[in-house]
N, C-alpha and C positions, 0 to 999 in steps of 0.2 A: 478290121478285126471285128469280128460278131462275137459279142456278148454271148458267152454260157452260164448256166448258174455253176458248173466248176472253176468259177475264173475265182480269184479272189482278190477284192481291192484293196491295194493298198496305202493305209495314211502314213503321210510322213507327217511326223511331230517335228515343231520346232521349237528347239530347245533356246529362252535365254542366256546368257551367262552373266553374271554381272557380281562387279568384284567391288566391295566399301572398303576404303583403305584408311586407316589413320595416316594423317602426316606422321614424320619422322621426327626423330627426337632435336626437341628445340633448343636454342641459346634462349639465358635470363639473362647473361653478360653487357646488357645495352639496358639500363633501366630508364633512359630518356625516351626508349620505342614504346611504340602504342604498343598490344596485342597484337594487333594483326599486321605489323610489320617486323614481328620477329623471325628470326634467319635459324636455319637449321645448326647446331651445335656440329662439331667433328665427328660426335658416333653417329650421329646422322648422316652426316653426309658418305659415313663408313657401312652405312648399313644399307642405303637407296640403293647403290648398284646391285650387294652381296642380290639385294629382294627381285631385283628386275630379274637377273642372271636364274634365280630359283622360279619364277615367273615363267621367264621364257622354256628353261628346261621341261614346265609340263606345260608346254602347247600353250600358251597362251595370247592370243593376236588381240588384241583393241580393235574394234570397229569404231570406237568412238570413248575420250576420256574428259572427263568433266570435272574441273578443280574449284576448291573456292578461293578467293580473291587471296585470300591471306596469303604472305610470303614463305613460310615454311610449309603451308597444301600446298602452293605453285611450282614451289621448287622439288618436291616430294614427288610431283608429277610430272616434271620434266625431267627428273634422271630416270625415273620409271621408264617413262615412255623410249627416252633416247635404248637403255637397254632390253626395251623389247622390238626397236625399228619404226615407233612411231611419228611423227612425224611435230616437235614441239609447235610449229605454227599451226598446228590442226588441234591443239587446248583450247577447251573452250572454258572461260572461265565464269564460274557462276557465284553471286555474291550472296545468293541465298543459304551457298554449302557453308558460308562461313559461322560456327557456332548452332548449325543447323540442328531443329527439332527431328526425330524420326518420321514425322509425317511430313516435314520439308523436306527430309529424303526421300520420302515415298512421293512425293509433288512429283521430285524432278525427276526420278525414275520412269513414273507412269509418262513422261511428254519428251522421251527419246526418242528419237528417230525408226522410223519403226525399221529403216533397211540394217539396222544396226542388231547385228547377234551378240556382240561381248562389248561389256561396258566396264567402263571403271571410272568410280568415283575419287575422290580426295575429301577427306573433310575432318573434322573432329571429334573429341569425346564432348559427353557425353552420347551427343544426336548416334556416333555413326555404332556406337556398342547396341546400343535400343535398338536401332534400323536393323543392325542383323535378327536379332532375337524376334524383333517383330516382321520383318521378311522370312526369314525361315524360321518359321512356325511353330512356334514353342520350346526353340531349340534355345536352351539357356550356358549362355557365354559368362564364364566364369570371367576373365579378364580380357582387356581389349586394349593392348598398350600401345605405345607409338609404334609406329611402322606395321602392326596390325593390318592383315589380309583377311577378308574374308570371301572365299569365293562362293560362290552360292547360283544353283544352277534352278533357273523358273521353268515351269512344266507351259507356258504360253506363248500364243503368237503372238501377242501386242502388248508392248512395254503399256498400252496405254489399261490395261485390265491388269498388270500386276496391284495387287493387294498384300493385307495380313494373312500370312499366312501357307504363300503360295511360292517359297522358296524352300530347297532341299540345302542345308548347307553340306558342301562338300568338303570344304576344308578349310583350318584355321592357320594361318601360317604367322608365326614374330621371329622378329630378329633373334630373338634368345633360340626356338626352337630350329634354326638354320645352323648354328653352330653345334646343336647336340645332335642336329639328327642328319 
């Protein structure tokens, strides 16, 4: 093919996806457990699939899903996963996400894989409510409760260049807004 100036080139963008989840709603029931061995309560474990299921309904594939150590992120993450087809021995679990700052989020965001287009975190409040506001760009999150979804679409080709600022949030998904809407 020979080059004319009426040809026109075109860039593909490629787009992140990457989704900060709150674990789901915990048990207090065990007051001999440390924190980070508490177990998800019943409307948790009632609420993980309802979230995968509304997950999966808008497209959404994991290339790669990154939990923190704690038992209620783990478990949060493995019924996700199982209801989107992922595959639970491919968590990768990270001890960092546990009670993680928003710039520990942003750590381990920037050092994913870079063949990886849609990511999902697992982690906590307060880190993972900041991380969105500070990932998508000024975008201010009124509440961020258990089971909290946020998906958030990066204008980047390398996980390792996301910053403040350089996420568009697309949507905010809770268990409470699954049942009204």
């Amino acid at each position: 093919m020979t080059w004319t100036g009426d040809m026109v080139r075109v860039h593909l963008t490629i787009m992140k996806n990457l989704l900060l989840i709150r674990h789901a709603k915990s048990s207090w029931d065990f007051p001999g457990r440390s924190d980070h061995d508490r177990p998800l309560n019943d409307r948790g474990e009632g609420d993980a699939p309802r979230m995968a299921a509304a997950l999966a309904q808008r497209g959404v594939r994991p290339d790669t899903i990154v939990s923190s150590t704690a038992l209620r992120a783990r478990t949060t993450a493995g019924m996700i996963a199982e209801g989107l087809g992922f595959p639970d021995s491919r968590i990768r679990e990270e001890k960092d996400l546990y009670l993680a700052s928003p710039r520990t989020i942003l750590r381990i965001v920037q050092q994913l894989d870079e063949g990886c287009e849609t990511a999902l975190l697992f982690g906590h409040n307060p880190g993972m409510h900041d991380a969105v506001e500070m990932i998508a760009g000024g975008t201010s999150v009124d509440r961020f409760p258990t089971l909290a979804v946020a998906r958030i679409e990066l204008d980047v080709e390398h996980w390792g260049t996301v910053d403040q600022g350089d996420g568009l949030l697309l949507e905010l998904l809770s268990p409470k807004l699954l049942k009204t809407g």
